[in-house]
mmCIF file of the C-alpha atoms, coordinates in Angstrom:
data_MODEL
# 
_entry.id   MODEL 
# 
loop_
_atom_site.group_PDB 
_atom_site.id 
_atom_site.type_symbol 
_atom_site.label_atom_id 
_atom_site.label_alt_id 
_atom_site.label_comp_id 
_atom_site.label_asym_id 
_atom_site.label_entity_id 
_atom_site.label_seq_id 
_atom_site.pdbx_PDB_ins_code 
_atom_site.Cartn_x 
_atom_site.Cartn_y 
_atom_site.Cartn_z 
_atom_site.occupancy 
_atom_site.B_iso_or_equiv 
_atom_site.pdbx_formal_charge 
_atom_site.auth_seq_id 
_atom_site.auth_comp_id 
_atom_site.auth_asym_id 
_atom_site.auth_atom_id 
_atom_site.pdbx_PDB_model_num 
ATOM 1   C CA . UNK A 1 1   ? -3.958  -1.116  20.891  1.00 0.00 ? 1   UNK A CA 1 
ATOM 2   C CA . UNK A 1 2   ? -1.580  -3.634  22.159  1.00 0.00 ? 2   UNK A CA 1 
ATOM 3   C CA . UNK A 1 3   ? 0.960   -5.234  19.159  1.00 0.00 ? 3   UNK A CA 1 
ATOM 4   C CA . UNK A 1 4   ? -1.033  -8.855  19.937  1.00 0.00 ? 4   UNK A CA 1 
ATOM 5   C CA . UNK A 1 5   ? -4.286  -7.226  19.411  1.00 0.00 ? 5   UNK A CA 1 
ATOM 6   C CA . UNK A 1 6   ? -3.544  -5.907  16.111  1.00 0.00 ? 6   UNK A CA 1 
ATOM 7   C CA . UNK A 1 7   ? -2.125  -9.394  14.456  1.00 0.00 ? 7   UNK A CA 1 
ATOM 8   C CA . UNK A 1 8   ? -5.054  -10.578 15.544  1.00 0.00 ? 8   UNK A CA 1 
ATOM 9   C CA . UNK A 1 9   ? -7.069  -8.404  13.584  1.00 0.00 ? 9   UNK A CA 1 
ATOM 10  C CA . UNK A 1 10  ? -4.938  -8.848  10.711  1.00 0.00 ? 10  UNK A CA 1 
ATOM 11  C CA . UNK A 1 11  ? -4.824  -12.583 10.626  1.00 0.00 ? 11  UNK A CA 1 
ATOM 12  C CA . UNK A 1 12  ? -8.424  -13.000 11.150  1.00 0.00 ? 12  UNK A CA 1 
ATOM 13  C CA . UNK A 1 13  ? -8.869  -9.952  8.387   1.00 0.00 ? 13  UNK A CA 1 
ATOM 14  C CA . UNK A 1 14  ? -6.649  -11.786 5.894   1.00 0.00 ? 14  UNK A CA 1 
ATOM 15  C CA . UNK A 1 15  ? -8.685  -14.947 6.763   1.00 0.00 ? 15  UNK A CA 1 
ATOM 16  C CA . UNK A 1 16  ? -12.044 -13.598 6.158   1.00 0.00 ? 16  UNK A CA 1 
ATOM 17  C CA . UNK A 1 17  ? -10.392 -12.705 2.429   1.00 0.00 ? 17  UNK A CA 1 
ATOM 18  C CA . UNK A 1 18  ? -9.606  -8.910  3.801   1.00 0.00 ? 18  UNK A CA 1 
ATOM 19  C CA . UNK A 1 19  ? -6.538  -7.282  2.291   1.00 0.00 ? 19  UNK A CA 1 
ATOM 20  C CA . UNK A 1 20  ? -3.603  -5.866  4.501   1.00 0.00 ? 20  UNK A CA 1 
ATOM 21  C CA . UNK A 1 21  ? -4.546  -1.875  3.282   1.00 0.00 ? 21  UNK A CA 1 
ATOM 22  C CA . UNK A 1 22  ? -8.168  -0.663  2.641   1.00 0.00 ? 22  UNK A CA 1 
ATOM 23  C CA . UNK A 1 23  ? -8.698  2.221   -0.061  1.00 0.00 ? 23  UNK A CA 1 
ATOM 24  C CA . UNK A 1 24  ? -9.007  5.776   1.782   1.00 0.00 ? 24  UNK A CA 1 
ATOM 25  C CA . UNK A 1 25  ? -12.975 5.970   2.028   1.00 0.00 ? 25  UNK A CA 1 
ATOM 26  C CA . UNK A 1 26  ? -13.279 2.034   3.159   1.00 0.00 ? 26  UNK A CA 1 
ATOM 27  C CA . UNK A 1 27  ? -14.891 1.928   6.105   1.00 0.00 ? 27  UNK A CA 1 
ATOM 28  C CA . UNK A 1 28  ? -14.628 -2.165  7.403   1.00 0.00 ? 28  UNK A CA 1 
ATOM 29  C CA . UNK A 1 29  ? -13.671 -3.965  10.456  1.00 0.00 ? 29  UNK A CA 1 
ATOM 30  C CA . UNK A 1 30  ? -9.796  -3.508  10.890  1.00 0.00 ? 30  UNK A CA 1 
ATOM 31  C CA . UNK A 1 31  ? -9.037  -1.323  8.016   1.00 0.00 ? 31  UNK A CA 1 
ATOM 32  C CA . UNK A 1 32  ? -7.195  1.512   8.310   1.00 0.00 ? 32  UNK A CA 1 
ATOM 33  C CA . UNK A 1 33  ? -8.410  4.860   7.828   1.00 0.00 ? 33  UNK A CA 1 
ATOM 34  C CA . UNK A 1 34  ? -7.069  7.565   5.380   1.00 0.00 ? 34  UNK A CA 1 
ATOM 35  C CA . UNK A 1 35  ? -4.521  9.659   6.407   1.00 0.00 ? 35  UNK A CA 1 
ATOM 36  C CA . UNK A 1 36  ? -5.723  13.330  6.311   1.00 0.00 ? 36  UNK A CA 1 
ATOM 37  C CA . UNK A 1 37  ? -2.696  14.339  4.216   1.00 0.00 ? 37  UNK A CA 1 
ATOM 38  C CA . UNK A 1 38  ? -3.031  11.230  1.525   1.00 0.00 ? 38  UNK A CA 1 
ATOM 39  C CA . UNK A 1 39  ? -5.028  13.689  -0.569  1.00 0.00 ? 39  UNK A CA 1 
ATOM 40  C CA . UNK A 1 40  ? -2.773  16.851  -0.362  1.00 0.00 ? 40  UNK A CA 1 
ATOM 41  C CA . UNK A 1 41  ? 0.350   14.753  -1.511  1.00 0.00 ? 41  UNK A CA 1 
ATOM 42  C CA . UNK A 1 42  ? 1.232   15.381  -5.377  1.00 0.00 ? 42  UNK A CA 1 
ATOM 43  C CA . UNK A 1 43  ? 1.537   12.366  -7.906  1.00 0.00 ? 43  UNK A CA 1 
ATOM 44  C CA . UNK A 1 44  ? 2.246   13.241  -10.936 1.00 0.00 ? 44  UNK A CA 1 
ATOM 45  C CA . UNK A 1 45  ? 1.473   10.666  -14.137 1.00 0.00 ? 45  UNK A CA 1 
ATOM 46  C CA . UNK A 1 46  ? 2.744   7.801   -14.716 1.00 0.00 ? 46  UNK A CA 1 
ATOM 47  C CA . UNK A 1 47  ? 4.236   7.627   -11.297 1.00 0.00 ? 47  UNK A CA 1 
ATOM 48  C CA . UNK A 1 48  ? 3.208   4.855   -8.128  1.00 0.00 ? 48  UNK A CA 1 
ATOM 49  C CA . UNK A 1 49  ? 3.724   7.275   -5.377  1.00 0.00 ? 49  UNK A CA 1 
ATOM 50  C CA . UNK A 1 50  ? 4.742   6.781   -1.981  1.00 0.00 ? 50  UNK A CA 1 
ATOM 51  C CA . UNK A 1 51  ? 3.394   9.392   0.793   1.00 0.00 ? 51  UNK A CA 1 
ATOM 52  C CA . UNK A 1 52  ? 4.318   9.855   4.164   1.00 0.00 ? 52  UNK A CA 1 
ATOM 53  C CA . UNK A 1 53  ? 2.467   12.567  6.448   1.00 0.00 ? 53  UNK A CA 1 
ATOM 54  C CA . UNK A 1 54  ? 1.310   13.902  3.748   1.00 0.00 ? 54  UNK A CA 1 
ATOM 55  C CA . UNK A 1 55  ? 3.894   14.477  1.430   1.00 0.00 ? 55  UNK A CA 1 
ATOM 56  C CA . UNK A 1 56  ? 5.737   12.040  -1.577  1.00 0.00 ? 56  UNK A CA 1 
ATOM 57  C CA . UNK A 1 57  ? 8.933   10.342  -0.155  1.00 0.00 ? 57  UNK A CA 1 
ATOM 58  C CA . UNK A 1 58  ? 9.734   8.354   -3.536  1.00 0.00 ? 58  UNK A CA 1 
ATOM 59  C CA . UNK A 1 59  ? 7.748   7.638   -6.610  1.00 0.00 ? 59  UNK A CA 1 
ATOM 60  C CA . UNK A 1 60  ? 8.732   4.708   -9.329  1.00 0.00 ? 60  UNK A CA 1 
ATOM 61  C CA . UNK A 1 61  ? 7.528   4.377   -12.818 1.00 0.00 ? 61  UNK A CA 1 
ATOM 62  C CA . UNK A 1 62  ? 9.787   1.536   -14.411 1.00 0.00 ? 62  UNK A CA 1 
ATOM 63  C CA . UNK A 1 63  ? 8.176   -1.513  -15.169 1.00 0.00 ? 63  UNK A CA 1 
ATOM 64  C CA . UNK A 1 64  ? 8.713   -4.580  -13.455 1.00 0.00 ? 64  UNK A CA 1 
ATOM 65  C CA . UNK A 1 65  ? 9.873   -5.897  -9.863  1.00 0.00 ? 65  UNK A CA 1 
ATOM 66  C CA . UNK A 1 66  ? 11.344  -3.565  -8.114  1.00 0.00 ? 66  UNK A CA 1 
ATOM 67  C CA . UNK A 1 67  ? 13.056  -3.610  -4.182  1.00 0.00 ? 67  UNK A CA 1 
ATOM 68  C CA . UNK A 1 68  ? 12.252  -0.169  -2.349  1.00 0.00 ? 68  UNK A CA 1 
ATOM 69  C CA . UNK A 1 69  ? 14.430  2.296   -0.986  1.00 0.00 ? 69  UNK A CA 1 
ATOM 70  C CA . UNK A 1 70  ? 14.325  3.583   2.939   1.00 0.00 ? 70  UNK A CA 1 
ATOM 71  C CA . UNK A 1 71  ? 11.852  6.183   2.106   1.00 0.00 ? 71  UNK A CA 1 
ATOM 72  C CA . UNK A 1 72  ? 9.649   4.245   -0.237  1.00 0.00 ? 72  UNK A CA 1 
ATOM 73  C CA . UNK A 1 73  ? 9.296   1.603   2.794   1.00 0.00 ? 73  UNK A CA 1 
ATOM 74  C CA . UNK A 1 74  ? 8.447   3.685   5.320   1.00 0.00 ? 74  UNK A CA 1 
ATOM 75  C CA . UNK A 1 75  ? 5.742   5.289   3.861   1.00 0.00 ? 75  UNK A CA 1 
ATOM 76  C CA . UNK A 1 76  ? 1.929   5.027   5.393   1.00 0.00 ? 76  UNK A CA 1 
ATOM 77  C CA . UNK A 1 77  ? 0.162   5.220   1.653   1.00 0.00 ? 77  UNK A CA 1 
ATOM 78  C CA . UNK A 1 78  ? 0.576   4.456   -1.787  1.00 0.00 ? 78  UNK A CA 1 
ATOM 79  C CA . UNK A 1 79  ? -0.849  6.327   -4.524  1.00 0.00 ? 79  UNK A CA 1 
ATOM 80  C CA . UNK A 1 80  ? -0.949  4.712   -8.522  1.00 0.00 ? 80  UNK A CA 1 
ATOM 81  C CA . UNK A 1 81  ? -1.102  7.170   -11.094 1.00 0.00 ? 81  UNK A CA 1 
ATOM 82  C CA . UNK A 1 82  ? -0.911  5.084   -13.988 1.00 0.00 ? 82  UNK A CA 1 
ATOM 83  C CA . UNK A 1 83  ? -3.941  4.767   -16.109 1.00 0.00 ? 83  UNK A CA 1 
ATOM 84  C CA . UNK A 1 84  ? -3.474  1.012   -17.611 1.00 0.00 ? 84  UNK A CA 1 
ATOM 85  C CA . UNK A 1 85  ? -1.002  -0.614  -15.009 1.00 0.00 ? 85  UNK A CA 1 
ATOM 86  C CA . UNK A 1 86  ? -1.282  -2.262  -11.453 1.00 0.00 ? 86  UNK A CA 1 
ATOM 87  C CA . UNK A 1 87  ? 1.202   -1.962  -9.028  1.00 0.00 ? 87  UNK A CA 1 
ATOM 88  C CA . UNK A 1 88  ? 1.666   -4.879  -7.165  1.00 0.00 ? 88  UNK A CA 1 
ATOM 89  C CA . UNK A 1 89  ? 3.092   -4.335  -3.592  1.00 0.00 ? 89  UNK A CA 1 
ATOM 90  C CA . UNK A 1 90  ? 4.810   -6.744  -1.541  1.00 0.00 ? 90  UNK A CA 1 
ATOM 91  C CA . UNK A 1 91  ? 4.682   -6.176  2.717   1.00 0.00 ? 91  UNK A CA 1 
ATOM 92  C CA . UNK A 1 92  ? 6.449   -7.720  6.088   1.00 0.00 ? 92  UNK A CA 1 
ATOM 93  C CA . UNK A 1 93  ? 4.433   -7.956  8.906   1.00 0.00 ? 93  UNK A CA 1 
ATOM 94  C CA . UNK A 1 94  ? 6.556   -7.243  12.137  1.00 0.00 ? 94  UNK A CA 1 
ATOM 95  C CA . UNK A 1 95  ? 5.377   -10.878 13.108  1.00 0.00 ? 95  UNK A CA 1 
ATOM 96  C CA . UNK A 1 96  ? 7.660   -11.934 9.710   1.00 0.00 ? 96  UNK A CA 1 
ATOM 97  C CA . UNK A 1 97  ? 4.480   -12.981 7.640   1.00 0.00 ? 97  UNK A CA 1 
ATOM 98  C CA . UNK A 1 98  ? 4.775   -11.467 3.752   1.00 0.00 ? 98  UNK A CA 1 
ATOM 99  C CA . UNK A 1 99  ? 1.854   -10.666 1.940   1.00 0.00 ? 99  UNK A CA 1 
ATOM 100 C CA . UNK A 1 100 ? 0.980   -8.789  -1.404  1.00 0.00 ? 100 UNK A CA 1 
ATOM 101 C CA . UNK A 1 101 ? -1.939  -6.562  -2.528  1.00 0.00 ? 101 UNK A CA 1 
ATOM 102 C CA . UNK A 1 102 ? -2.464  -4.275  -5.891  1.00 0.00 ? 102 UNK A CA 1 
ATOM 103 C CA . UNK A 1 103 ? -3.653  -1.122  -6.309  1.00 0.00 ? 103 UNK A CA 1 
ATOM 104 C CA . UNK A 1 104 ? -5.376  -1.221  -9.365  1.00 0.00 ? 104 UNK A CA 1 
ATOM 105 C CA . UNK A 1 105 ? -4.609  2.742   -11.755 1.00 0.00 ? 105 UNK A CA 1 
ATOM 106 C CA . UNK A 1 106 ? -5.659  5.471   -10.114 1.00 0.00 ? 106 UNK A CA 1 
ATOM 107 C CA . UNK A 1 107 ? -6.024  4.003   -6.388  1.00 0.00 ? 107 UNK A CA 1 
ATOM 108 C CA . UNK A 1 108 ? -4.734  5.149   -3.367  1.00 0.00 ? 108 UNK A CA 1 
ATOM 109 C CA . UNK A 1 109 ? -4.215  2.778   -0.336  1.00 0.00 ? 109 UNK A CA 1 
ATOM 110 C CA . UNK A 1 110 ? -3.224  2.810   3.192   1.00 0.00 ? 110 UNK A CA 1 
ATOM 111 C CA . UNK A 1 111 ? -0.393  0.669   4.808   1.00 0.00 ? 111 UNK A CA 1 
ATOM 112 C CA . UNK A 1 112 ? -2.299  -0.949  8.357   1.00 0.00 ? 112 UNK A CA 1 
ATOM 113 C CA . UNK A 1 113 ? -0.319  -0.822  11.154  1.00 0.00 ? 113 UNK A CA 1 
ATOM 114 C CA . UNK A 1 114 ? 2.115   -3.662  11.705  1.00 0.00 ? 114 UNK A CA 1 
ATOM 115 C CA . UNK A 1 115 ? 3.041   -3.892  7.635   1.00 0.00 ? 115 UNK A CA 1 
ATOM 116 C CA . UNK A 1 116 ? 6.131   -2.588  5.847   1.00 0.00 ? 116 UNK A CA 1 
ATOM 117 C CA . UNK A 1 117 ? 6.251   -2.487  2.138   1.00 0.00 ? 117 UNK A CA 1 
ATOM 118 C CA . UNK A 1 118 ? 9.147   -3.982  0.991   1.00 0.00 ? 118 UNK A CA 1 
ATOM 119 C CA . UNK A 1 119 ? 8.635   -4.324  -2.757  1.00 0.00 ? 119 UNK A CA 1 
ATOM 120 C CA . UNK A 1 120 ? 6.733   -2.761  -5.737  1.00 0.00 ? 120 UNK A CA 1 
ATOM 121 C CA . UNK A 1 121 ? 6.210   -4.458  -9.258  1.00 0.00 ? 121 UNK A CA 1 
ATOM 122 C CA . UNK A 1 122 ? 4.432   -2.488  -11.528 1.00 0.00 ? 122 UNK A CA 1 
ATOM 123 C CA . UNK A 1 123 ? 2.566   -4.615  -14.330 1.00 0.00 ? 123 UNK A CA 1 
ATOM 124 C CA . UNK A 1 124 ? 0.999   -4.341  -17.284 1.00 0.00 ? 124 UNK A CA 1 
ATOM 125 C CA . UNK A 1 125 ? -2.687  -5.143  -15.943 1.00 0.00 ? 125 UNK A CA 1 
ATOM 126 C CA . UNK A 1 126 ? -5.085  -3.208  -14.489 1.00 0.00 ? 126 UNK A CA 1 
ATOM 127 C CA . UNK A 1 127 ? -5.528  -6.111  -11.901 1.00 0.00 ? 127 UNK A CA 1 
ATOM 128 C CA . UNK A 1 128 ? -1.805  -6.718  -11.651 1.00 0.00 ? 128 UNK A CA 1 
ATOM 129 C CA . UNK A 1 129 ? -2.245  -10.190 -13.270 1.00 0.00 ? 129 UNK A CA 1 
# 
């Protein structure tokens, strides 16, 4: 799919009140699908993992806003461990737009093509209020 094909899925996902990652089993217009490795990848309590093909490139379990390391942002999913906290995660689209999500304990998520993580910022809310 051709780079203006896929902001254009994204904007009109975010405007329709979509999010810029979809949980593994989510099956919606422009969402990305689970990677086949997110499940094989260990993440051990009270970790937020970050996986790439398959396998954890950097975790983080300090509270708080926190910038990410090269392999934290290159990662293609997120896994939180935690059973209390969210963790909040802040993303670049390649267009320059930033945008946040949270993956509420025990969640796994998919970065969508086009997005970077940039960020984490693990708080002390389910919701990541």
């Amino acid at each position: 799919m051709i780079t203006r094909k896929r902001i254009a899925l994204a904007s009109t996902a975010l405007a329709l009140g979509g999010s810029l990652i979809a949980a593994p089993r989510a099956v919606a217009s422009g969402a990305a699908p689970a990677a086949q490795g997110v499940q094989k990848a260990s993440c051990k309590y009270p970790n937020v993992c970050f996986i790439k093909s398959g396998k954890t490139v950097a975790s983080y379990k300090d509270m708080g806003y926190q910038k990410l390391g090269a392999k934290a942002r290159s990662a293609t999913s997120i896994h939180n461990s935690r059973n209390n906290d969210g963790a909040k995660l802040y993303y670049v689209h390649t267009s320059g737009k930033k945008a946040t999500s949270c993956a509420t304990p025990h969640q796994t998520r998919v970065v969508n093509p086009g997005w970077k993580l940039y960020a984490l910022d693990i708080r002390n809310s389910p919701t990541c209020k």
